[in-house]
C-alpha positions as CSV (number, residue, x, y, z in Angstrom):
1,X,-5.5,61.3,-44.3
2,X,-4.1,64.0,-42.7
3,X,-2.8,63.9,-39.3
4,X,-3.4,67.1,-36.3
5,X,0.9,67.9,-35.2
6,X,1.3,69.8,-32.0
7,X,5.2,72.0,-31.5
8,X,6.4,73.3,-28.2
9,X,9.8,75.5,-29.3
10,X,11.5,76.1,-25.8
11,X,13.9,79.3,-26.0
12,X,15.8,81.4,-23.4
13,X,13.7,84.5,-23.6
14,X,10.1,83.0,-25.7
15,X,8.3,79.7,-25.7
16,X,5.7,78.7,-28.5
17,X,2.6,76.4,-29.0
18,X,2.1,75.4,-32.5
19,X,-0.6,73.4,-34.0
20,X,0.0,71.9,-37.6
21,X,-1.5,69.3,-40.1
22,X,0.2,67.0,-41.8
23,X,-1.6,66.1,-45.6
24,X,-1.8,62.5,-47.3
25,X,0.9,64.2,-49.0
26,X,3.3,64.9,-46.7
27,X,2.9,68.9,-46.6
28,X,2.5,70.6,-43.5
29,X,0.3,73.9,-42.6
30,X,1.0,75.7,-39.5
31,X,-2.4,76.7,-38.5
32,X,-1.8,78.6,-35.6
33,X,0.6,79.1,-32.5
34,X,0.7,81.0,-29.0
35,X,3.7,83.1,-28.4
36,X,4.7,83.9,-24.4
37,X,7.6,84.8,-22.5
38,X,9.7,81.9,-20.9
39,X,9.2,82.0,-16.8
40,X,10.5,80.4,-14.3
41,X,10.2,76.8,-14.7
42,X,7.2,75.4,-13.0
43,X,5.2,78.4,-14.5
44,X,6.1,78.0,-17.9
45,X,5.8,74.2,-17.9
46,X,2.2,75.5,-16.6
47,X,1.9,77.6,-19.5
48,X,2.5,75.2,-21.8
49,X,-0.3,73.1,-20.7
50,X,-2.9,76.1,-20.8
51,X,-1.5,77.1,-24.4
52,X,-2.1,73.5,-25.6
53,X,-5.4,73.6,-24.1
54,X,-6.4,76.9,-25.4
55,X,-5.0,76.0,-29.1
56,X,-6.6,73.0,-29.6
57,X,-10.1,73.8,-28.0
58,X,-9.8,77.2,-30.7
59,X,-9.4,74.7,-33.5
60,X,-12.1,72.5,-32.9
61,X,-9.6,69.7,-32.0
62,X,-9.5,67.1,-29.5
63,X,-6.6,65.9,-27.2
64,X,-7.2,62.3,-29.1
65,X,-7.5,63.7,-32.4
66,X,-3.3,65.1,-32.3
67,X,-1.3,62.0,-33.6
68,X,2.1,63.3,-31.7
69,X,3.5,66.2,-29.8
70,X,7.2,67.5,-30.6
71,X,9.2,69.6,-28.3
72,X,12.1,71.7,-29.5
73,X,14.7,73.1,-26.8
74,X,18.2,74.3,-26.2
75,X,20.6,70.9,-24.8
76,X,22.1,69.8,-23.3
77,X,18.6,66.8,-22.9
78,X,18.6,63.0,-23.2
79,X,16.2,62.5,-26.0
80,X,15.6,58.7,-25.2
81,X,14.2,59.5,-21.8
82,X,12.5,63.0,-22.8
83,X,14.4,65.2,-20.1
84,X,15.9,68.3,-20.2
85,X,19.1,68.3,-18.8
86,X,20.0,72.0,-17.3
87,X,20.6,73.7,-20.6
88,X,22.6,77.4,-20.2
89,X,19.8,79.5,-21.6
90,X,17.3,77.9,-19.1
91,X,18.2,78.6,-15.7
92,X,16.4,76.1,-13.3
93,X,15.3,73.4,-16.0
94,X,17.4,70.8,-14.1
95,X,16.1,67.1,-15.1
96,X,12.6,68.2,-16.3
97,X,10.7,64.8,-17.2
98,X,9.1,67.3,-19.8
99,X,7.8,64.5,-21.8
100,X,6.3,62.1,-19.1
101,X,4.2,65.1,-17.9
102,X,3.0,65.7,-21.3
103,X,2.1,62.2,-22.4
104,X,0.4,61.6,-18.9
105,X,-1.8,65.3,-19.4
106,X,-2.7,64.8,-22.6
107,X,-2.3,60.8,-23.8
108,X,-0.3,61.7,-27.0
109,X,2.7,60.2,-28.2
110,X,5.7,62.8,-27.4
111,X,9.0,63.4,-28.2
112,X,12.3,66.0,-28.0
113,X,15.3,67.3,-29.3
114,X,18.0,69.8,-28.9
115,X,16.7,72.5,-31.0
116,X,19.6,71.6,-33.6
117,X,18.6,68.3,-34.6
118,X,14.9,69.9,-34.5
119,X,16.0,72.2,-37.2
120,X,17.9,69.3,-39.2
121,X,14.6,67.1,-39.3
122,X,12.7,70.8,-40.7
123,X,14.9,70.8,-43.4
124,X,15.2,67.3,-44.3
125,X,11.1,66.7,-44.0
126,X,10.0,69.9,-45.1
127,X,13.1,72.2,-46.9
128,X,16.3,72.4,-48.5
129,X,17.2,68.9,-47.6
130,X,13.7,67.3,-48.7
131,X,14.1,63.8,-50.6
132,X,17.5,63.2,-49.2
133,X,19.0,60.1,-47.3
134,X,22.5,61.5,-46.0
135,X,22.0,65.5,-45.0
136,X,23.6,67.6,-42.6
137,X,22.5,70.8,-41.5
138,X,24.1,73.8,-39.6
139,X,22.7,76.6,-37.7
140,X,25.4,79.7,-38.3
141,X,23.4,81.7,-36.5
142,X,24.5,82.9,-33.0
143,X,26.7,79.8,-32.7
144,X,27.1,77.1,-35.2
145,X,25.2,73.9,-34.2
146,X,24.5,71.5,-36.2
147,X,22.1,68.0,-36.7
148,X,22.5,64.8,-39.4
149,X,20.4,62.9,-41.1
150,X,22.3,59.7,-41.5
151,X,20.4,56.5,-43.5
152,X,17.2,58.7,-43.4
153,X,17.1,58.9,-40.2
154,X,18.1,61.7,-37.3
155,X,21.4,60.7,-35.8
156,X,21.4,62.3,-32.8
157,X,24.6,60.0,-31.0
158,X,25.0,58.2,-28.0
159,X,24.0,60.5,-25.7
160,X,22.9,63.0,-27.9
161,X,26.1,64.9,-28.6
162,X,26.6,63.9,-32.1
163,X,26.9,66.2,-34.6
164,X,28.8,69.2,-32.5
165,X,30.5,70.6,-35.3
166,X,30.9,74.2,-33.8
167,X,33.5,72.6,-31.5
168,X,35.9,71.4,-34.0
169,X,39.1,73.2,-34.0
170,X,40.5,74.7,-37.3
171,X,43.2,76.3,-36.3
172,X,45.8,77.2,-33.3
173,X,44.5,81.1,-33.3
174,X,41.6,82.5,-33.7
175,X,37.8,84.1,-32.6
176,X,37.0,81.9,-29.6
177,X,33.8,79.7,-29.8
178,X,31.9,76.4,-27.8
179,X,34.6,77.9,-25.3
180,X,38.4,77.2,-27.8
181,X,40.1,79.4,-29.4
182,X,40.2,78.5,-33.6
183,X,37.0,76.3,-33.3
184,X,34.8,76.0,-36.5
185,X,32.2,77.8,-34.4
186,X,34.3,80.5,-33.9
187,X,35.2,81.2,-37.4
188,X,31.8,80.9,-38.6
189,X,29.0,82.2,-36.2
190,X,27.8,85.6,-35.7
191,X,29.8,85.4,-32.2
192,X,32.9,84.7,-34.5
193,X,32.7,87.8,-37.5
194,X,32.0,90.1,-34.4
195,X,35.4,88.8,-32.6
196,X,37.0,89.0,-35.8
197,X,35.8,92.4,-36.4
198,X,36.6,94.0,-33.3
199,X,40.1,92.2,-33.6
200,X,40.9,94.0,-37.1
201,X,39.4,97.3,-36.2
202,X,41.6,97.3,-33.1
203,X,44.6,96.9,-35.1
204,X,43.5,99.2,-37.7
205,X,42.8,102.0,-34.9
206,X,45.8,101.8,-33.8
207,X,47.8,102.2,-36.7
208,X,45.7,105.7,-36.5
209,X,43.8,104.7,-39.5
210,X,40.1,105.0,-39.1
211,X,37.5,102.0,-40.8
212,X,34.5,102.8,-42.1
213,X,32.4,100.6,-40.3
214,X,33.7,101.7,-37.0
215,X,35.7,104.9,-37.0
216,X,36.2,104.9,-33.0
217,X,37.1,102.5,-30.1
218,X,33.9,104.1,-28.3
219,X,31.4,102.4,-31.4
220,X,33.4,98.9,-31.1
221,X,31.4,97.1,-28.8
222,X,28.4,98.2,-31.4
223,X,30.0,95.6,-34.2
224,X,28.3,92.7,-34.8
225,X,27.8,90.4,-37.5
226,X,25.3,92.5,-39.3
227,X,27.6,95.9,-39.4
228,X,30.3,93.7,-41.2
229,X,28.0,92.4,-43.5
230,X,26.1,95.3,-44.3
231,X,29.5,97.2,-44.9
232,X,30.4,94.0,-47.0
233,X,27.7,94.5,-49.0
234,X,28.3,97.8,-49.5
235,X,32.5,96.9,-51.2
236,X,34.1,97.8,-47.4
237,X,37.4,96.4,-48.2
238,X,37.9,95.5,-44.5
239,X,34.6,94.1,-44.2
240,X,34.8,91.6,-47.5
241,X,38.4,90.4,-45.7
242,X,36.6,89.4,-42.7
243,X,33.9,87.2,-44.9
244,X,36.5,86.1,-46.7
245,X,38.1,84.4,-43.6
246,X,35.4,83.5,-42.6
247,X,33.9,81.6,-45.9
248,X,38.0,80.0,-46.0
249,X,37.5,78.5,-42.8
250,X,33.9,77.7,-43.3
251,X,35.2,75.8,-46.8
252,X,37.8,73.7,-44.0
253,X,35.2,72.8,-41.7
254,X,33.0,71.5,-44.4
255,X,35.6,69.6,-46.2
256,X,36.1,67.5,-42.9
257,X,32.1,67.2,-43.0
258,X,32.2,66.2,-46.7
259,X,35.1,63.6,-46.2
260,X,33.7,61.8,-43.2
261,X,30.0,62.2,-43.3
262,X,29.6,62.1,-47.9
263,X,26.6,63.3,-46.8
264,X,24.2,64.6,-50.2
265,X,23.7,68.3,-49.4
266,X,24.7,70.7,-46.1
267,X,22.1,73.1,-45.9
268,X,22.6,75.9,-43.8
269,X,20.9,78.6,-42.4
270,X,21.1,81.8,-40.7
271,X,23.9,83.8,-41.1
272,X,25.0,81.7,-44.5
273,X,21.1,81.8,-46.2
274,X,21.4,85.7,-45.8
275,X,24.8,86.4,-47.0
276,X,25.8,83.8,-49.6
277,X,26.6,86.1,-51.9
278,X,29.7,86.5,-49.5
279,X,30.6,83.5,-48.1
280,X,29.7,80.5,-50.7
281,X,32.9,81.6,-53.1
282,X,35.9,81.1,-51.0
283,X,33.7,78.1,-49.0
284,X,33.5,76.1,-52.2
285,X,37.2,77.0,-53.4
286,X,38.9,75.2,-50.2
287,X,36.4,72.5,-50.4
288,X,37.6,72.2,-54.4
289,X,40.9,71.4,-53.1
290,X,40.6,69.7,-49.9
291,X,37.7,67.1,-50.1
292,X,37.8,63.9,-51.5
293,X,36.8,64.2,-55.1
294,X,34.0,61.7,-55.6
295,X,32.4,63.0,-52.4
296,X,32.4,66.3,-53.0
297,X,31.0,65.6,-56.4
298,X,27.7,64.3,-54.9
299,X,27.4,66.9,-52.1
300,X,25.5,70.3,-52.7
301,X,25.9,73.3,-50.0
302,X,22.8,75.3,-49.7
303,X,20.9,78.0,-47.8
304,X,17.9,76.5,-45.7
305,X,15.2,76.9,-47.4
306,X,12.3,77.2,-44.7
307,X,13.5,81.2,-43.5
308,X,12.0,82.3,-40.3
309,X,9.3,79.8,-40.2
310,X,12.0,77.1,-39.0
311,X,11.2,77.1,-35.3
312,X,7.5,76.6,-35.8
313,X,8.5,74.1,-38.2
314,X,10.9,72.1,-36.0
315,X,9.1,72.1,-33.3
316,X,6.3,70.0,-35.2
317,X,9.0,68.2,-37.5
318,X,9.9,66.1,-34.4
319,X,6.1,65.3,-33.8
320,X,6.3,64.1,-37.4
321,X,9.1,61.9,-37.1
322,X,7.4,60.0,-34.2
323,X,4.9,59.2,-36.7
């Protein structure tokens, strides 16, 4: 029998309503979604009750026909209670009882998580990570978050700070990211490759020489992840170096991952599932020689498999792990 999913993905600058059906066997559809800016709080907390109104009564569905509601948003939030806890990006979404006012509109069953372990129960229910017990999954986008899938099952910690790989250091020196200087996040995040970028092109300026990619100090603030892997792509020697690092580091990070978690496959997304042509070779050489043998052997590393359709996806993937 399939069961009617609704997703509410909370960003910075866009919010989304998506309604979804889950099959007898276990595939989901996105049937549709409504797309709107994020306001101030109180309006878009309005919105969201409109857009849920409007999407269902356009699909013919009723509030008692939707077996659960999922909520995807930036953290910091205590997922136990369903509140959002003032996250960065949302200025003004202090202690927002988001999910009380939702069950109490609409009398279905909700529930939320940082947008991290959102993505990790995509990929484990519906991607890359499908089938698995022990997965772990990593953003690499922007910044590097990350969510596990411990025992089949999300673990999001004790107050739902587990799994903040980004903040890990790997080394004394280096592109600053979660706020420290040599953090996994700032290796390997689209933040991090821009540092790094700016850093070498500096030097490389001035020692008069001129790179390709960026043959002035006017164009460096223009450098971001992107240029370096476009010029990558392209054989830029100085561009491949900066991948390079970036995959060696990546390789160090994992390794710790791999040792502690023996998780069955990282999937990754982002940044990594679009350029794993230059990343995944010096990644998997440091993990050849610094994780333990037998768990490396049963771990895979792997682009996440759902694309752009992973914040619709998530969203609903934590309606379907209610179920």
């Amino acid at each position: 029998m399939e069961k009617i999913l609704l997703g509410i993905d909370i960003g910075g600058t866009k919010c989304a309503v998506i309604l979804g059906v889950v099959d007898a066997s276990g595939e989901l559809t996105v049937r549709d979604r409504i797309r709107f800016d994020t306001l101030p709080v109180a309006q878009t907390l309005d919105r969201i009750v409109s857009c849920i109104e409007e999407i269902t009564d356009k699909n013919g569905v009723k509030p008692k026909q939707v077996a659960a509601i999922g909520i995807s948003c930036g953290g910091p939030l205590d997922s136990r209670r369903g509140v959002i806890l003032s996250p960065p990006n949302l200025p003004g979404w202090d202690n927002i009882e988001i999910v009380a006012l939702l069950e109490k509109k609409f009398g279905v069953r909700t529930a939320i998580q940082n947008d991290a372990n959102a993505c990790a129960l995509a990929e484990w229910k519906f991607g890359a990570g499908r089938g698995t017990r022990n997965m772990v999954f990593m953003t690499f986008g922007t910044g590097l978050g990350a969510g596990l899938i411990l025992n089949g099952q999300l673990y999001p910690g004790t107050n739902d700070n587990g799994g903040e790989l980004g903040h890990i250091r790997l080394s004394d020196f280096g592109p600053v990211g979660y706020g420290k200087a040599g953090s996994f996040e700032g290796f390997c995040s689209g933040s991090g490759i821009a540092q790094m970028a700016r850093t070498r092109i500096s030097e490389k300026l001035q020692m008069g020489e001129k790179p390709a990619m960026c043959p002035s100090a006017d164009l460096l603030d223009t450098v971001t992840a992107a240029t370096v892997a476009e010029w990558a792509n392209k054989g830029d020697r100085l561009a491949l170096e900066i991948f390079e690092t970036s995959g060696t580091y990546l390789g160090k990070g994992l390794s710790l991952v791999i040792d502690i978690l023996n998780p069955e496959v990282i999937v990754i997304g982002s940044i990594y599932a679009r350029c794993e042509n230059l990343l995944a070779s010096p990644a998997n050489r440091v993990i050849e020689r610094e994780a333990l043998p037998l768990a490396r052997r049963v771990c895979r590393v792997v682009p996440a498999g759902l694309g752009e359709a992973i914040g619709d996806i998530a969203a609903l993937s934590v309606a379907a792990n209610i179920l």
